[in-house]
Every structure is written in C-alpha cells, then in structure tokens.
N, C-alpha and C positions, 0 to 999 in steps of 0.2 A: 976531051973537051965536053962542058955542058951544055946543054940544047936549051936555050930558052924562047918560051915563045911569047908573042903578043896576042893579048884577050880583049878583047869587045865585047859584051853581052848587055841586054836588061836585065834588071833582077826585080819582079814583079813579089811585092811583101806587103801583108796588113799591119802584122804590127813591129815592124823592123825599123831603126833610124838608122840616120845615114851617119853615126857616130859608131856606134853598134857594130855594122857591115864595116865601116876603114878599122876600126881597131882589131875585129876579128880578120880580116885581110892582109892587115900591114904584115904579118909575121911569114906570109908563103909568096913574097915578091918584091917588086919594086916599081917605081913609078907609077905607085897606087895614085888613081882618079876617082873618087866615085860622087856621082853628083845627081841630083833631082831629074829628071827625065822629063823636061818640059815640053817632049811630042805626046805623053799621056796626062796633063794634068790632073786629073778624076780618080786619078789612082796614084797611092806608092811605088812609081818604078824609077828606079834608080839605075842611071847609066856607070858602068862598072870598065876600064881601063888599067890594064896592068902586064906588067913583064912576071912571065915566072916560069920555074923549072917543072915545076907541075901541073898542071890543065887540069888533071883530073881530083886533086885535092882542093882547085881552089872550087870546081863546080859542085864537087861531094858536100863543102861547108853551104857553099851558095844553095842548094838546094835545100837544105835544112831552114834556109829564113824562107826561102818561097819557090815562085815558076821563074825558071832562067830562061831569057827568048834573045831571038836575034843575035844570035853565036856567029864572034868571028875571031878565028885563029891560025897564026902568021907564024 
C-alpha cells in the first residue's frame, strides 16, 4: 500500500507566480490548491495544499522558488 500524506505550508517567493508553482506541482500529487496568502499581503506567499506520495520532493522543488513556513503534514 502507498502512504500519502496531506501538505499545508506557505511558500514565501519574489519572483514566483502562482501559475508557475501549480504547473511545477501538478505532476508530484493531487488535489493541488495553491492560492495567494491573504494573511501576508506585502509579500508573495502563497498558500500551498496538496495530497502526495512524496513530502520530500515536493519541499526539495518548493525550496528552489523560495522560504517554505508553516509546515503541516498528515
């Protein structure tokens, strides 16, 4: 049986869209969310939601667009 888990994090980026981040996403999950973070408006942080087999592939990409906060995995 495969283990999937559920992901919560921000993803803090200067110059990242949020087209960008779902299309580099879409391919390690599912029930991809990823939407503007309107508790930081002043900044790029984008609230990130998703089912996947991987955790740690999907924060190795997430890390390359910026700072990943508020990690929560189920």
């Amino acid at each position: 049986m495969i283990t999937k888990y559920s992901l919560e994090f921000i993803l803090h980026t200067k110059n990242t869209s949020l087209k960008m981040i779902k299309s580099s996403l879409a391919e390690f999950g599912n029930d991809l969310v990823v939407s503007l973070c309107l508790e930081h408006p002043e900044s790029c942080n984008y609230k990130v939601n998703m089912i996947t087999e991987d955790p740690v592939l999907v924060f190795d990409l997430c890390s390359q667009f910026g700072r990943i906060r508020s990690i929560k995995v189920e």
